[in-house]
C-alpha positions as CSV (number, residue, x, y, z in Angstrom):
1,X,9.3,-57.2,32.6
2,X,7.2,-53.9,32.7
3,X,7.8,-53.4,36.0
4,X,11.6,-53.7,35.9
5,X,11.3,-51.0,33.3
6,X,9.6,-48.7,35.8
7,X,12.2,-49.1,38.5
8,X,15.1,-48.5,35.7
9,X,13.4,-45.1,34.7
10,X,13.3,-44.2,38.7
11,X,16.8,-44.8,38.8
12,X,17.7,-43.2,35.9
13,X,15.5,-39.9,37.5
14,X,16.9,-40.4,40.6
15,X,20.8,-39.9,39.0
16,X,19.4,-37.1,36.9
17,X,18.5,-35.0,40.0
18,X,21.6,-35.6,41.8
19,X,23.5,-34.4,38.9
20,X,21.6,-31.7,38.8
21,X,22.3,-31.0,42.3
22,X,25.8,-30.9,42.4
23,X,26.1,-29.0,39.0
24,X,24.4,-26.1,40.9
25,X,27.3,-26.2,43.6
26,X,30.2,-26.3,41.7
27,X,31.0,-23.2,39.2
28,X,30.4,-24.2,35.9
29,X,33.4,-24.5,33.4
30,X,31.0,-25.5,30.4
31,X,27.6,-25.7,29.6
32,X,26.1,-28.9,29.8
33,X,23.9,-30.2,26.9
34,X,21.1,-32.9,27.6
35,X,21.4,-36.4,26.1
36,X,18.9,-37.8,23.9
37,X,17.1,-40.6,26.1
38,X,18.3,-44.2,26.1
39,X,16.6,-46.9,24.1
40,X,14.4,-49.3,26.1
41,X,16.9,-52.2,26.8
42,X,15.8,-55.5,25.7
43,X,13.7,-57.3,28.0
44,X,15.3,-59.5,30.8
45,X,15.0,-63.6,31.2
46,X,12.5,-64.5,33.7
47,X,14.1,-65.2,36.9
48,X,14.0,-68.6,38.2
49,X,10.8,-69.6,40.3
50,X,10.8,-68.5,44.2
51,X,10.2,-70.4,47.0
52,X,6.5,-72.0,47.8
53,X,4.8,-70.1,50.6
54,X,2.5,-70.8,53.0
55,X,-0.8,-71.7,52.8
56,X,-3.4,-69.0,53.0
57,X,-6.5,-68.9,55.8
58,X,-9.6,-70.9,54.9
59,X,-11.7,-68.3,53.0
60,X,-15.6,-68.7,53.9
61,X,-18.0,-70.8,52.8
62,X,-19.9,-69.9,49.7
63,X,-23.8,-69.2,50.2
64,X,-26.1,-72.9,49.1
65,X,-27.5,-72.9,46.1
66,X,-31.5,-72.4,45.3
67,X,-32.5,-76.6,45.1
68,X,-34.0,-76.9,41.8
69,X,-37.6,-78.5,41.0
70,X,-38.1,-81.8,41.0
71,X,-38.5,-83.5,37.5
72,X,-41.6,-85.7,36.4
73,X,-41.7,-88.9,37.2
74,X,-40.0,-91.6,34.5
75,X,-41.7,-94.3,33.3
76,X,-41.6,-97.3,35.0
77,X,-38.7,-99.8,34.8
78,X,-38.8,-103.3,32.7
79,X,-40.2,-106.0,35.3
80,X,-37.2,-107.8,37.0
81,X,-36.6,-111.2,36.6
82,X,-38.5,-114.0,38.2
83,X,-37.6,-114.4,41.9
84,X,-36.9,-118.1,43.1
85,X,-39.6,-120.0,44.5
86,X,-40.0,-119.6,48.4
87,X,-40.2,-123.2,50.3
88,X,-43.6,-124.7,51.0
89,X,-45.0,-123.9,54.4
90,X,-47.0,-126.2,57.1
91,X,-49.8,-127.5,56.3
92,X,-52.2,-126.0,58.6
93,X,-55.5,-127.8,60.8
94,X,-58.3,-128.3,58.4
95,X,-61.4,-126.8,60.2
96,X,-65.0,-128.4,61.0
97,X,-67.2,-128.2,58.6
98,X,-70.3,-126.3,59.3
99,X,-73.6,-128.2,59.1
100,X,-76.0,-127.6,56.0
101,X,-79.1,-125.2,56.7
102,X,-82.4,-126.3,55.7
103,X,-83.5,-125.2,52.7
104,X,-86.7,-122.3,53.6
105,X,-89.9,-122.1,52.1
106,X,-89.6,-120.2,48.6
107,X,-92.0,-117.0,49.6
108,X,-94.7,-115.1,47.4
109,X,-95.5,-111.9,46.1
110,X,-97.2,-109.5,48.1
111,X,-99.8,-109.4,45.6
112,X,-99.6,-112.8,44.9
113,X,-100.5,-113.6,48.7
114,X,-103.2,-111.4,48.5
115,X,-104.9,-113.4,45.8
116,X,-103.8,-116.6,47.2
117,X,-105.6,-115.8,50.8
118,X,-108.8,-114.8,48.8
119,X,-109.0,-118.1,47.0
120,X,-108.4,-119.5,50.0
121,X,-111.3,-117.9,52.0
122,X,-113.6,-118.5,49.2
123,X,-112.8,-122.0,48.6
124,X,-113.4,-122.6,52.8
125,X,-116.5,-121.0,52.5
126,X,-118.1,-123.1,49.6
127,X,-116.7,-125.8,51.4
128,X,-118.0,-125.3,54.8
129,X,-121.5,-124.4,52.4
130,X,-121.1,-128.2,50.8
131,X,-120.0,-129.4,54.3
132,X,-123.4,-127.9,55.6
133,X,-125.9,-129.6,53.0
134,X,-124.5,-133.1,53.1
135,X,-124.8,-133.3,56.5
136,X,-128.1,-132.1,56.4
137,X,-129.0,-134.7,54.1
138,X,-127.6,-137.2,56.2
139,X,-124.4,-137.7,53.7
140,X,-121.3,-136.7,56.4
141,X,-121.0,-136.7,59.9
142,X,-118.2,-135.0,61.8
143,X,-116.9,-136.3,65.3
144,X,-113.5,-136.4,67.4
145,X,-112.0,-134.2,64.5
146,X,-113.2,-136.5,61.5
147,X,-115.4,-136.6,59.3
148,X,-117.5,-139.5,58.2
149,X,-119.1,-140.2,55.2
150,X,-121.0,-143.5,52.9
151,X,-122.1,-143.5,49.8
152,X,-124.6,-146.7,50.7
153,X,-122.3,-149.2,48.9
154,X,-121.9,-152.5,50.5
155,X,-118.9,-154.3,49.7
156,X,-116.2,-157.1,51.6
157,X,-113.8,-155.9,53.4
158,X,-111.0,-155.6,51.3
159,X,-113.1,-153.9,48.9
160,X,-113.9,-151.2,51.7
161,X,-110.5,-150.8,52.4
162,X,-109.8,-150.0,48.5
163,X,-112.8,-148.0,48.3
164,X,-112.2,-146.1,51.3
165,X,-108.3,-145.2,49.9
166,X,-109.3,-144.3,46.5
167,X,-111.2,-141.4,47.4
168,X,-108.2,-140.1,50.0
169,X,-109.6,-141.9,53.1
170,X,-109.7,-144.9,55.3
171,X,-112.4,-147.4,56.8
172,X,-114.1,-146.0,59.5
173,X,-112.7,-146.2,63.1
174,X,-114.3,-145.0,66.1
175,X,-111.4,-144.2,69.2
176,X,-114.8,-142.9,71.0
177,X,-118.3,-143.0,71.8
178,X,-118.8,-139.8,69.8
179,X,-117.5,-141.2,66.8
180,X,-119.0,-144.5,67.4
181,X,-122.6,-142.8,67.4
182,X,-121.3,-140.5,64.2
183,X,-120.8,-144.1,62.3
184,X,-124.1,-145.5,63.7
185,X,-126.0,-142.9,61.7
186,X,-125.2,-144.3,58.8
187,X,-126.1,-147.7,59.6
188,X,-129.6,-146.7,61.0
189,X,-130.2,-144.9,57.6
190,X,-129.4,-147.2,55.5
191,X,-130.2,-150.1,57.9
192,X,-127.0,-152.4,56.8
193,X,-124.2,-153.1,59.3
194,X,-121.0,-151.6,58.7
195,X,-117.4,-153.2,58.7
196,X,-115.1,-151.3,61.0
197,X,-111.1,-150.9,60.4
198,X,-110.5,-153.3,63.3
199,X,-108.8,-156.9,63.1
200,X,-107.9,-159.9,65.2
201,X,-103.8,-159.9,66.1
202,X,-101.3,-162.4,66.4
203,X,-102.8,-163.5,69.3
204,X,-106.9,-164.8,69.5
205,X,-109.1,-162.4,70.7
206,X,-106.5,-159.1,70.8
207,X,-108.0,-156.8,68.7
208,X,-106.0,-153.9,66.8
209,X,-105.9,-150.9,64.2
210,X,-105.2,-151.5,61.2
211,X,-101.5,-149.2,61.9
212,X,-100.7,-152.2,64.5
213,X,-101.4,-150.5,67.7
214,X,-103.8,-151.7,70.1
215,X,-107.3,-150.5,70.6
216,X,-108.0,-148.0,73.3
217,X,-111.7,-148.1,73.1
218,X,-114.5,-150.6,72.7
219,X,-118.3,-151.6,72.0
220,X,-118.7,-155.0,71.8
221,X,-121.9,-156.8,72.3
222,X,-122.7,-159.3,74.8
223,X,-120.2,-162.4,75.1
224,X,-118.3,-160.8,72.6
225,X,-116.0,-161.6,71.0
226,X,-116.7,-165.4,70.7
227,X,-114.9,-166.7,67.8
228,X,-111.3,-167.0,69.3
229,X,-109.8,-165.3,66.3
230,X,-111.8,-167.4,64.0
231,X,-113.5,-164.2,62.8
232,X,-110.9,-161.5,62.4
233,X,-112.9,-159.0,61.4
234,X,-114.8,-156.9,63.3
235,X,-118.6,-155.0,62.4
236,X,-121.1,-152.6,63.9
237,X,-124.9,-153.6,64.6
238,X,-127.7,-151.3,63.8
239,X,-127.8,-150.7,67.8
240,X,-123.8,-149.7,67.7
241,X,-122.4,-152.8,69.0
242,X,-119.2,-154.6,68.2
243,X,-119.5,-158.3,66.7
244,X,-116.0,-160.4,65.3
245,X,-117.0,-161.2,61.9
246,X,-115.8,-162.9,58.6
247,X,-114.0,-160.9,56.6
248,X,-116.0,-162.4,53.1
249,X,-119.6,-160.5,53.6
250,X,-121.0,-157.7,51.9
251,X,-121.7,-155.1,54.3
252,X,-121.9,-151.1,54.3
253,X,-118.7,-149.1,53.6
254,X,-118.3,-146.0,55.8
255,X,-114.9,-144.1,55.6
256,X,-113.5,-141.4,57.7
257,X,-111.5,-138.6,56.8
């Protein structure tokens, strides 16, 4: 509206010049007095809407933002339900089981090894001290890796064999000539015979150890043995050789060790 109101007061200029114009050229019968100015009219209706026109030129594209920082982290979510079970899978090879180690030896202290090997050496030296005066005095003797020994008891044979075993050995049995001799000692000092750990087999006349295995060496005396297994058991002379024997007769016990 305001700017059909400027082009009506162009107009209305435009017509005021022109008269003004052609006043000037024709003489001038009366003087002409200047209206007051018109009211503004009333302002007009607005006209109906024009056509749409065409579409204007892409404009550019706006500058990108300035990302923002990124928040803390929430807390974490409620747990989700319980998922289905999955199927069960192949039983697989069962493996070889390993063999059991032996158990070791529980070891000692440092210190306590110590103390143990100085007991030790002491207690082999009053031994070997002991060792020295019975034999000496004619108590032990020591061949083929034994050691012999009587007290001058004379007993049976099964009471030799107990004898023998209570004290931690057996009745004296001489695999050799050394140990044979080592045995004879005792019988020349105490002047008994001695019953050896020797009896008749299965068989008459086949002499073995008490352990079942057959003798590998032997003393006997002339025409010895005679009995034909009548005698199973077997003693020593006062010279060293073998006789069979009853096994019922008190004679000296010698063990070994």
């Amino acid at each position: 509206m305001r700017y059909c109101l400027q082009i009506i007061a162009v107009i209305t200029a435009l017509l005021l010049a022109l008269l003004s114009r052609v006043g000037s050229e024709t003489p001038a019968m009366c003087s002409v007095v200047q209206g007051l100015p018109g009211l503004n009219g009333r302002d007009g209706r607005d006209g109906a809407s024009g056509a749409k026109g065409d579409p204007g030129s892409q404009g550019l594209p706006g500058s990108l933002g300035t990302p923002g920082l990124r928040g803390n982290t929430g807390p974490p979510g409620k747990v989700g339900p319980k998922g289905n079970q999955g199927d069960k899978g192949e039983n697989g090879i069962p493996g070889m089981p390993g063999l059991k180690g032996e158990k070791g030896n529980s070891g000692v202290s440092g210190s306590l090894d110590h103390d143990l090997n100085i007991q030790i050496f002491d207690l082999t030296r009053h031994i070997s001290s002991i060792v020295g005066a019975l034999r000496l005095e004619g108590k032990i003797q020591a061949a083929g890796g034994k050691m012999f020994a009587s007290s001058g008891a004379e007993l049976d044979f099964e009471a030799s064999l107990a004898a023998c075993k209570a004290v931690g050995g057996r009745l004296a049995t001489p695999t050799n000539e050394a140990e044979n001799n080592a045995i004879l000692a005792f019988l020349k000092q105490y002047n008994r015979y001695a019953y050896l750990g020797i009896k008749v087999g299965d068989i008459a006349d086949q002499f073995h150890y008490l352990n079942g295995t057959s003798v590998n060496y032997t003393n006997w005396g002339n025409n010895e043995p005679s009995s034909k297994g009548k005698e199973p058991c077997v003693e020593m002379y006062t010279d060293g050789h073998w006789n069979d024997k009853v096994c019922n007769q008190y004679r000296l016990t010698v063990c070994e060790f």
